[in-house]
C-alpha positions as CSV (number, residue, x, y, z in Angstrom):
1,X,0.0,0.0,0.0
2,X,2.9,2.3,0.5
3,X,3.8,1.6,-2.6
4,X,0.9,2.4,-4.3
5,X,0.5,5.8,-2.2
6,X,4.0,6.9,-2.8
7,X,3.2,6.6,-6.7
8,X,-0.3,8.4,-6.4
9,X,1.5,11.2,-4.9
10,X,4.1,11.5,-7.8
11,X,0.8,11.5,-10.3
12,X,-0.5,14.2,-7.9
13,X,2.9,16.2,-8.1
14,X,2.9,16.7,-11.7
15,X,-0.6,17.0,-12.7
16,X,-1.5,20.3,-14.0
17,X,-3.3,22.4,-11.6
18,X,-7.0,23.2,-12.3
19,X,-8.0,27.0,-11.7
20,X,-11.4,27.8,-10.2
21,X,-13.5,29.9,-12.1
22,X,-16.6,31.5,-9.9
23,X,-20.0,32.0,-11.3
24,X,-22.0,35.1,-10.5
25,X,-22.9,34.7,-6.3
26,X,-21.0,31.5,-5.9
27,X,-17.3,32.0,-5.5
28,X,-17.5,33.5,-2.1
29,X,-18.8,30.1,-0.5
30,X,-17.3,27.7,-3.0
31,X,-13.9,29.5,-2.7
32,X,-14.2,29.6,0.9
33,X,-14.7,25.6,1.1
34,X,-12.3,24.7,-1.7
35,X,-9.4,27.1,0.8
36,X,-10.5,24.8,3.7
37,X,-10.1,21.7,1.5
38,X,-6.2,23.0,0.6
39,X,-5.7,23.8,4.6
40,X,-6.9,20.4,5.9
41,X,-5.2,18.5,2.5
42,X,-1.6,20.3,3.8
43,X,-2.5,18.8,7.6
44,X,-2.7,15.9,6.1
45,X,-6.3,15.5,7.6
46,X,-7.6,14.1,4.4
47,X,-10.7,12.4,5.5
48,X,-11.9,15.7,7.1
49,X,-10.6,17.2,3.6
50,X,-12.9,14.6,1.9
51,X,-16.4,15.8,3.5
52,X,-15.6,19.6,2.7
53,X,-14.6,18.4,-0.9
54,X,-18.0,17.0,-1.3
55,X,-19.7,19.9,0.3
56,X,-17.4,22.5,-2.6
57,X,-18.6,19.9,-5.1
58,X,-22.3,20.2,-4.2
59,X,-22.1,24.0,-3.9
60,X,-20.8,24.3,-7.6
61,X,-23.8,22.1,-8.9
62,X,-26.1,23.8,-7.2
63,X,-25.4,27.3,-8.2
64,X,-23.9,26.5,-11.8
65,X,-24.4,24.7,-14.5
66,X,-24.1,21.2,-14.4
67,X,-21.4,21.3,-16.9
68,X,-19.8,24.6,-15.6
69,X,-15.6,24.5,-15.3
70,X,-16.1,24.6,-11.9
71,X,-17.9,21.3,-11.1
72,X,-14.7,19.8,-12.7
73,X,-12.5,21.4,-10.2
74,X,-14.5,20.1,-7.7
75,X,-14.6,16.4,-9.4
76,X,-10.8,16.6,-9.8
77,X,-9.9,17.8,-6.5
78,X,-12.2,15.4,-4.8
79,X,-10.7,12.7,-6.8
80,X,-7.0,13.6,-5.8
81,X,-7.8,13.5,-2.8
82,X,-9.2,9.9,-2.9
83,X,-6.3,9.0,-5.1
84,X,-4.1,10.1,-2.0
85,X,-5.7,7.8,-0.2
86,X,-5.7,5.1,-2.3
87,X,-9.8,4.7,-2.8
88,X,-9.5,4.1,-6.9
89,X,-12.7,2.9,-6.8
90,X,-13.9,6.2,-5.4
91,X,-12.0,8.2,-7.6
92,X,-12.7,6.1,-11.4
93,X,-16.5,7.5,-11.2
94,X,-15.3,11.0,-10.5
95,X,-12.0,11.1,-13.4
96,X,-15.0,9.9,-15.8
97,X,-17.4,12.8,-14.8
98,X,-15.3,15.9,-15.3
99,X,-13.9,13.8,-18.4
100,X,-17.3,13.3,-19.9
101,X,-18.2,17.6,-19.3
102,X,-15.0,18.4,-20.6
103,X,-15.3,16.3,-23.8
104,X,-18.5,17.9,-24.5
105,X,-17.8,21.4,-23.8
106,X,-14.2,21.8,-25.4
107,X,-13.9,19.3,-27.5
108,X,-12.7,15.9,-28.0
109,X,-8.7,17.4,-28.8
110,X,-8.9,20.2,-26.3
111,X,-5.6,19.9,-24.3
112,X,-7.8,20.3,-20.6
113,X,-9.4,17.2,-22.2
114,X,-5.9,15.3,-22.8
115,X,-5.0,16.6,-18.9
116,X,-8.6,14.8,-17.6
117,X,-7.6,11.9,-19.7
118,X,-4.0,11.7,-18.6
119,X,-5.3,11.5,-14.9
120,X,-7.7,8.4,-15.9
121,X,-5.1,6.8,-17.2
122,X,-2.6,6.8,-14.4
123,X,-5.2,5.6,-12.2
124,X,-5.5,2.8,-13.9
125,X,-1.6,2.4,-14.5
126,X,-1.6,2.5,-10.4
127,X,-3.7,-0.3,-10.1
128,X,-1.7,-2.1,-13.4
129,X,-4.8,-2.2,-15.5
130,X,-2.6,-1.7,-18.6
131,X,-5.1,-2.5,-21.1
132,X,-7.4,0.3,-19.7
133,X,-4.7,3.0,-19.7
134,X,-2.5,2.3,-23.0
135,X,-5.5,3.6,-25.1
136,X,-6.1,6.4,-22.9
137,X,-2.1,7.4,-22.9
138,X,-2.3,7.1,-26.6
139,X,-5.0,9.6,-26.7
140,X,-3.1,11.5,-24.8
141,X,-0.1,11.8,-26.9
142,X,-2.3,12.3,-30.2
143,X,-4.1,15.6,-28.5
144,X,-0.5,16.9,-27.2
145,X,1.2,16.0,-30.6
146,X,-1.8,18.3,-32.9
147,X,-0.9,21.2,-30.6
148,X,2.6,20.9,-30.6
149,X,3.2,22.6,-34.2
150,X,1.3,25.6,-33.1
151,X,3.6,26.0,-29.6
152,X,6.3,25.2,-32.3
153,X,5.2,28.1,-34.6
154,X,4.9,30.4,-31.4
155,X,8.4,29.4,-31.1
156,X,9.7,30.4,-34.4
157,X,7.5,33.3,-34.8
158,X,9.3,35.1,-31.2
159,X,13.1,33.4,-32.2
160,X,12.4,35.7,-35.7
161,X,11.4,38.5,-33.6
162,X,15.0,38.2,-31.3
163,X,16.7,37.2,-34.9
164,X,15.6,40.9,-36.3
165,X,17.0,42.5,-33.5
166,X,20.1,40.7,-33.9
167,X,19.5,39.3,-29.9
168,X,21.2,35.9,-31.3
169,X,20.9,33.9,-28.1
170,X,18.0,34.4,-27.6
171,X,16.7,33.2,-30.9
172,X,18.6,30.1,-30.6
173,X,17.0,28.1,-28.1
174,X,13.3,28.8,-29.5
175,X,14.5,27.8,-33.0
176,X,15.7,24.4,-31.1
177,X,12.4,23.8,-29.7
178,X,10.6,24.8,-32.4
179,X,12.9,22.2,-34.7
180,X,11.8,19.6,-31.1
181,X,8.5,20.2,-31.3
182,X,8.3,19.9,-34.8
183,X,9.7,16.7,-35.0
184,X,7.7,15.2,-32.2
185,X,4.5,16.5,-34.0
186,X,5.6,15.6,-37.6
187,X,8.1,13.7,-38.1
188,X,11.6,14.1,-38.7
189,X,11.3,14.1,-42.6
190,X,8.4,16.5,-42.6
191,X,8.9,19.8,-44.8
192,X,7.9,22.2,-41.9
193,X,11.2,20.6,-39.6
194,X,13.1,21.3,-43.0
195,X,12.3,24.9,-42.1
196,X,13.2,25.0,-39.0
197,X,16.4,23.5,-39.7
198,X,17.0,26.2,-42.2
199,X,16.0,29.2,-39.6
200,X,18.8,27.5,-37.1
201,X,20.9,27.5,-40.1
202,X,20.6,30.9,-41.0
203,X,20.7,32.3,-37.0
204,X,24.3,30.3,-37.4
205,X,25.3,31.4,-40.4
206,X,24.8,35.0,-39.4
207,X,27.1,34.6,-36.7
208,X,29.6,33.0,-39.1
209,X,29.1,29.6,-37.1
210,X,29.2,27.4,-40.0
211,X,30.2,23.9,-39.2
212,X,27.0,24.5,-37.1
213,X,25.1,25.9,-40.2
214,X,26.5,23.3,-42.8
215,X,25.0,20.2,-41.8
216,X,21.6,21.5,-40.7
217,X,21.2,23.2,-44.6
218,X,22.2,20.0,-45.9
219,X,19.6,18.0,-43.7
220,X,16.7,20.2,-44.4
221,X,17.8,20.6,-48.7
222,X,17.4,16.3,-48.3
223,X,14.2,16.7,-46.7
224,X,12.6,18.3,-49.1
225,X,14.1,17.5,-52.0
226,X,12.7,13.9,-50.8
227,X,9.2,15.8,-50.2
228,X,9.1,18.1,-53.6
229,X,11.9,16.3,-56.0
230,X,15.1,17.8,-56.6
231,X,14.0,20.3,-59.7
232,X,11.3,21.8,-57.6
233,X,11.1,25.8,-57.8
234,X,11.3,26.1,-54.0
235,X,14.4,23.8,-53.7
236,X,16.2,27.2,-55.4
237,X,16.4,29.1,-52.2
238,X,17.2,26.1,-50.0
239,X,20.6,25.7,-52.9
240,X,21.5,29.3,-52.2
241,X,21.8,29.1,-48.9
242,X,23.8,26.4,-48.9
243,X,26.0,28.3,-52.1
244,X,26.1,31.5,-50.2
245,X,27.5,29.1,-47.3
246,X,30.4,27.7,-49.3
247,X,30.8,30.8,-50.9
248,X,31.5,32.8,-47.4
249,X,34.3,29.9,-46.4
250,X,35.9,30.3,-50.3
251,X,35.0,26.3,-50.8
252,X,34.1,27.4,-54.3
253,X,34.4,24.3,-56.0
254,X,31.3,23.1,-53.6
255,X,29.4,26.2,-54.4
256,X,29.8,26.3,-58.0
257,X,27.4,23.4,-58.7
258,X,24.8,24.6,-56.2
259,X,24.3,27.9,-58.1
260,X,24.6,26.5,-61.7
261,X,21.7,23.6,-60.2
262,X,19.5,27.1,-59.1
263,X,19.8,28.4,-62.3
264,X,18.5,25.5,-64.3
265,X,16.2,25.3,-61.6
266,X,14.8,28.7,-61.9
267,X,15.4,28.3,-66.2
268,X,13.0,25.3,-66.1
269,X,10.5,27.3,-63.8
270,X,10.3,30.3,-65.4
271,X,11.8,30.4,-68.9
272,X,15.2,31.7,-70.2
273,X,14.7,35.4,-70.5
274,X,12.3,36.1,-67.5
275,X,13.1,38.9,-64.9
276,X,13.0,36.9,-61.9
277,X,15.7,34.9,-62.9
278,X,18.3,38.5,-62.9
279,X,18.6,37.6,-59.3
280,X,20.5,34.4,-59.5
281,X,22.5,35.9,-62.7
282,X,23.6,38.3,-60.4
283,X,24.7,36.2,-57.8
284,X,26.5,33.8,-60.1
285,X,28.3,36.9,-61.4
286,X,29.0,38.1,-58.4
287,X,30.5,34.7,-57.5
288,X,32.9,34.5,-60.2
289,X,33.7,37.7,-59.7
290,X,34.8,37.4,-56.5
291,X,37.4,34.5,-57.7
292,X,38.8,37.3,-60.8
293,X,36.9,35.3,-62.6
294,X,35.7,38.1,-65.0
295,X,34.7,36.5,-68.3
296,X,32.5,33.9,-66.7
297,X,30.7,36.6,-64.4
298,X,30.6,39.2,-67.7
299,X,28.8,36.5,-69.6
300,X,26.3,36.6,-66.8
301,X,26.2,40.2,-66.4
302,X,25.9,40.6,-70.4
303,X,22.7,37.9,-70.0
304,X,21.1,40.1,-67.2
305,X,21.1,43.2,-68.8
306,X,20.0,41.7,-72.2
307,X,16.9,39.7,-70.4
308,X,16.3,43.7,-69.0
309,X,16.3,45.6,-71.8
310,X,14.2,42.9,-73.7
311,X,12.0,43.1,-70.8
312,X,12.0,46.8,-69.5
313,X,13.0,48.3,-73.2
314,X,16.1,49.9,-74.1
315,X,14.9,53.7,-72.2
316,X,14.1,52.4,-68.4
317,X,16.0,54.2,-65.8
318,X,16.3,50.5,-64.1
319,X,19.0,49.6,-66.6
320,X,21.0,51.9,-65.1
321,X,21.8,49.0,-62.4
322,X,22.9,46.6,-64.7
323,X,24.9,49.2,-66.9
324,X,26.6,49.7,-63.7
325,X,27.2,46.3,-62.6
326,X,28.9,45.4,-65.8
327,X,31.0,48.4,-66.6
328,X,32.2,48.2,-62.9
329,X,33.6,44.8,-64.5
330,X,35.0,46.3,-67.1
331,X,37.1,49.0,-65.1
332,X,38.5,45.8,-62.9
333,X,39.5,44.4,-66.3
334,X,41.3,47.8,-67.7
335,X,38.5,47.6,-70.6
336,X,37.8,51.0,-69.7
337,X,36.4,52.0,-73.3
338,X,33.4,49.5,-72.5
339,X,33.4,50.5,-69.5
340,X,33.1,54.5,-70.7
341,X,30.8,53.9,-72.4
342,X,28.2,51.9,-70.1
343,X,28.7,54.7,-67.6
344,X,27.3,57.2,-70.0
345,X,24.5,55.5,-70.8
346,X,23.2,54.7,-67.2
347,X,24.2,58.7,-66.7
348,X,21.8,59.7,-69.7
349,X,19.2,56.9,-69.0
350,X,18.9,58.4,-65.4
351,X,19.4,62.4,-66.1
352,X,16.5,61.8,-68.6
353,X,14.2,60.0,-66.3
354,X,14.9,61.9,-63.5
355,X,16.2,65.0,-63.9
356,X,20.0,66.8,-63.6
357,X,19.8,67.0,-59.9
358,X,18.6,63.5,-58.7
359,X,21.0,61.6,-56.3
360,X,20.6,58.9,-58.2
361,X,22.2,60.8,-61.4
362,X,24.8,62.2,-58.7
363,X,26.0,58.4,-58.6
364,X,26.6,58.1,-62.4
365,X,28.7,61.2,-62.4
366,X,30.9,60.2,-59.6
367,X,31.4,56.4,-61.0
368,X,32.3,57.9,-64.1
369,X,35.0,60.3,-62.6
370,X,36.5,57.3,-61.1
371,X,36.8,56.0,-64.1
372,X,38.6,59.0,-65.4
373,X,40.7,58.8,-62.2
374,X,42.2,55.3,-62.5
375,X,43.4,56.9,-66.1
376,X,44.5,59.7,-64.6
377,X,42.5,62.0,-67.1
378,X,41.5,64.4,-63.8
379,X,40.7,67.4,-66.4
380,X,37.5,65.0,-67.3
381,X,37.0,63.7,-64.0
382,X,37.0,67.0,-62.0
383,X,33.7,68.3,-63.2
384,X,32.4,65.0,-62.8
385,X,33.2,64.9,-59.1
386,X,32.0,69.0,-58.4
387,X,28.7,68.1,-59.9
388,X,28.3,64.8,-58.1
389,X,28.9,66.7,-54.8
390,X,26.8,69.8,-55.5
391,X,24.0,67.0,-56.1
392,X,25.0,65.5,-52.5
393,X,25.2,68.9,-50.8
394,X,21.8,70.3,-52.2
395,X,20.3,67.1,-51.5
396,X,21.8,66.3,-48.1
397,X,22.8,69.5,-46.6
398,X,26.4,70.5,-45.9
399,X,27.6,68.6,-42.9
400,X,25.8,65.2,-43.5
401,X,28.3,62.0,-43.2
402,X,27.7,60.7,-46.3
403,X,29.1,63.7,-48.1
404,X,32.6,62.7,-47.2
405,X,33.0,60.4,-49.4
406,X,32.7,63.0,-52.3
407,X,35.3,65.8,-50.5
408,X,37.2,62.6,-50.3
409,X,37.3,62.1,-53.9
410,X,37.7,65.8,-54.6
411,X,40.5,65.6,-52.2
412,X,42.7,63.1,-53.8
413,X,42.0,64.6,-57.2
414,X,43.5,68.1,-56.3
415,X,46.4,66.2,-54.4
416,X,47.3,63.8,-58.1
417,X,47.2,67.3,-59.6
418,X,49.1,69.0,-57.1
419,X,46.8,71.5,-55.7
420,X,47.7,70.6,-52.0
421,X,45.7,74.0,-50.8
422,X,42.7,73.1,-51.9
423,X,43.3,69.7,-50.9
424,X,43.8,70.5,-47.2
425,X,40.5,73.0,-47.3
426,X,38.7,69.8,-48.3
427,X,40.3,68.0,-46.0
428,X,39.1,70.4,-42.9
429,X,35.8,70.3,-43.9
430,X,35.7,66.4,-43.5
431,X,37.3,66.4,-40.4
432,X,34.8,69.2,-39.0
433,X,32.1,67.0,-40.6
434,X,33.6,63.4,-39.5
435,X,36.9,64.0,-37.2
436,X,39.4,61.6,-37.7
437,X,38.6,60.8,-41.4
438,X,41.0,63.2,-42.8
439,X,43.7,61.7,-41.7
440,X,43.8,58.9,-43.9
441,X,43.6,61.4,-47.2
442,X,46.1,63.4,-46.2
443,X,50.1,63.8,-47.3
């Protein structure tokens, strides 16, 4: 019998409390009996504790609903009591009760319902009727398991919050037990614990942890490539991160197939001259670029623009970008005719569009003095720069941060051409505007 009582009192000790919750005139008196009932249960005076239990439970009937939340308190308390005392047969009749009222007002998969069934079930675990509580345990675990992918997307949806805020350790443990939860709920193969594999991935990745990062992107890209096949459109951005992984360690021969796979991906998807696929052209480019390998990432450059101007037409301000991006290319190659002459046409495409004075038009003029400067042809680049800062000035005001970087440019200019006066009038005006940055442009 000890025994028996010592495991009824662990039950007891981890079952979920129930909360009363007092109808209109009632809670004063059924309050004041279910206080006693707590008082005489901590004396240990239980069969006192029993008759005042009774009396709560009778007071709730009367002056509530039959079905009311707190005629299952007093069922369940009642019925811990008689479990402390090791009167199953007692207590069976009253688990059943507030299980029956529960079912029909919650629900069969309401989680108070799994609770009510939980406590049936160890009852009848205590007294080893096995056959009695496996179904009722299995219940159990099937309620608890629906619920857990919406605790799991609570998870995720707070660890995003912490991620945004860049409040890393905090994110990490609820992207854990949201990936936990997930696989409890669904499986360990199911898409949605491929995405939480990813979040943890990226939350790693962010923080340049990347053995951490590797094998959870390469877990969640088999997952679904199992689930969707491995030509799927949404496999694409699972394959970048895993590229953009590589990529960041300089294991480029690992990341080189991954990007040419998105790109027949996306070409399959979409077609070979649609917009959406500029993107991944771009980051392919950018790729080879990054190795000096310039004629690969011009080919993909050349493609980009081509797919834009077919798509856009040959007069949209937006070509600009890609203008840009490829005569940028260019001026790393020394190709700097090409790369003259790509300037110039993002300049016009944006003065026309948007007028002489837009900031936008102030960054074609100074990428095209720089140009001019890594020739040294400063009699072409000087204007260049001047009207590129006047742009800034006008638009920014005269002692905003960002127009250093134009009095910088100035600066050097009038110091390649020897005009060290003006150089240092330049140079007092950054340091007034950002002290300490004119010290690196000086002699």
């Amino acid at each position: 019998m000890n025994y028996l009582r010592s495991i009824a009192l662990v039950f007891l000790f981890f079952m979920p409390a129930t909360l009363p919750v007092f109808a209109d005139g009632e809670g004063d008196e059924w309050g004041k009996l279910n206080r006693k009932v707590e008082e005489l249960c901590s004396a240990g005076t239980y069969d006192r504790a029993i008759v005042v239990a009774q009396q709560a439970l009778a007071v709730a009937e009367k002056n509530t609903d039959s079905n009311h939340a707190n005629v299952v308190t007093s069922l369940n308390k009642l019925a811990e009591i008689y479990m402390i005392q090791c009167q199953y047969a007692q207590v069976e009749p009253l688990y059943k009760r507030a299980l029956e009222i529960q079912e029909k007002t919650l629900g069969p998969d309401h989680p108070d319902v799994a609770a009510n069934l939980n406590n049936l079930a160890w009852l009848y675990r205590i007294q080893e009727q096995h056959a009695k509580a496996e179904p009722l345990f299995k219940r159990v675990q099937e309620i608890r398991e629906k619920a857990l992918p919406e605790v799991a997307m609570s998870q995720k949806n707070l660890a995003e919050i912490y991620y945004l805020q860049k409040q890393y350790p905090k994110a990490e443990p609820l992207y854990k037990r949201a990936l936990e939860l997930n696989e409890i709920a669904l499986g360990p193969e199911h898409p949605d614990v491929a995405t939480n594999l990813n979040d943890l991935a990226k939350l790693y990745y962010i923080q340049e942890q990347f053995t951490k990062a590797e094998p959870l992107y390469q877990r969640a890209l088999k997952i679904k490539e199992k689930a969707l096949g491995p030509d799927h459109p949404a496999m694409a951005a699972l394959l970048n991160d895993l590229a953009m992984l590589y990529s960041a360690q300089d294991q480029y021969a690992k990341a080189e197939p991954l990007y040419q796979r998105i790109l027949a991906i996306k070409e399959k998807a979409l077609g070979p001259d649609n917009l959406n696929l500029i993107t991944i052209l771009d980051d392919f480019a950018e790729f080879y670029k990054k190795q000096n390998q310039y004629e690969q990432a011009g080919l993909l450059y050349k493609r980009s623009l081509a797919i834009a101007e077919k798509k856009m037409g040959p007069d949209n301000q937006n070509l600009a970008i890609f203008l840009d991006k490829l005569a940028e290319l260019y001026k790393m190659q020394r190709k700097y005719e090409q790369a003259e002459s790509l300037y110039k046409r993002a300049l016009e495409l944006r003065e026309k569009a948007m007028g002489p004075d837009h900031p936008f038009v102030g960054i074609s003029l100074n990428n095209l003095a720089e140009l001019y400067c890594v020739q040294e042809q400063y009699a072409k680049a000087e204007p260049l720069y001047k009207r590129s800062f006047a742009i800034a000035e006008k638009t920014l005001g005269s002692d905003h941060p960002d127009l250093v970087h134009s009095l910088e440019n100035l600066a050097k200019l009038y110091r390649a051409t020897k005009r060290d006066e003006d150089a240092e009038k330049l140079e007092k005006r950054i340091e007034k505007i950002q002290p300490g940055a004119s010290s690196n442009h000086s002699h």
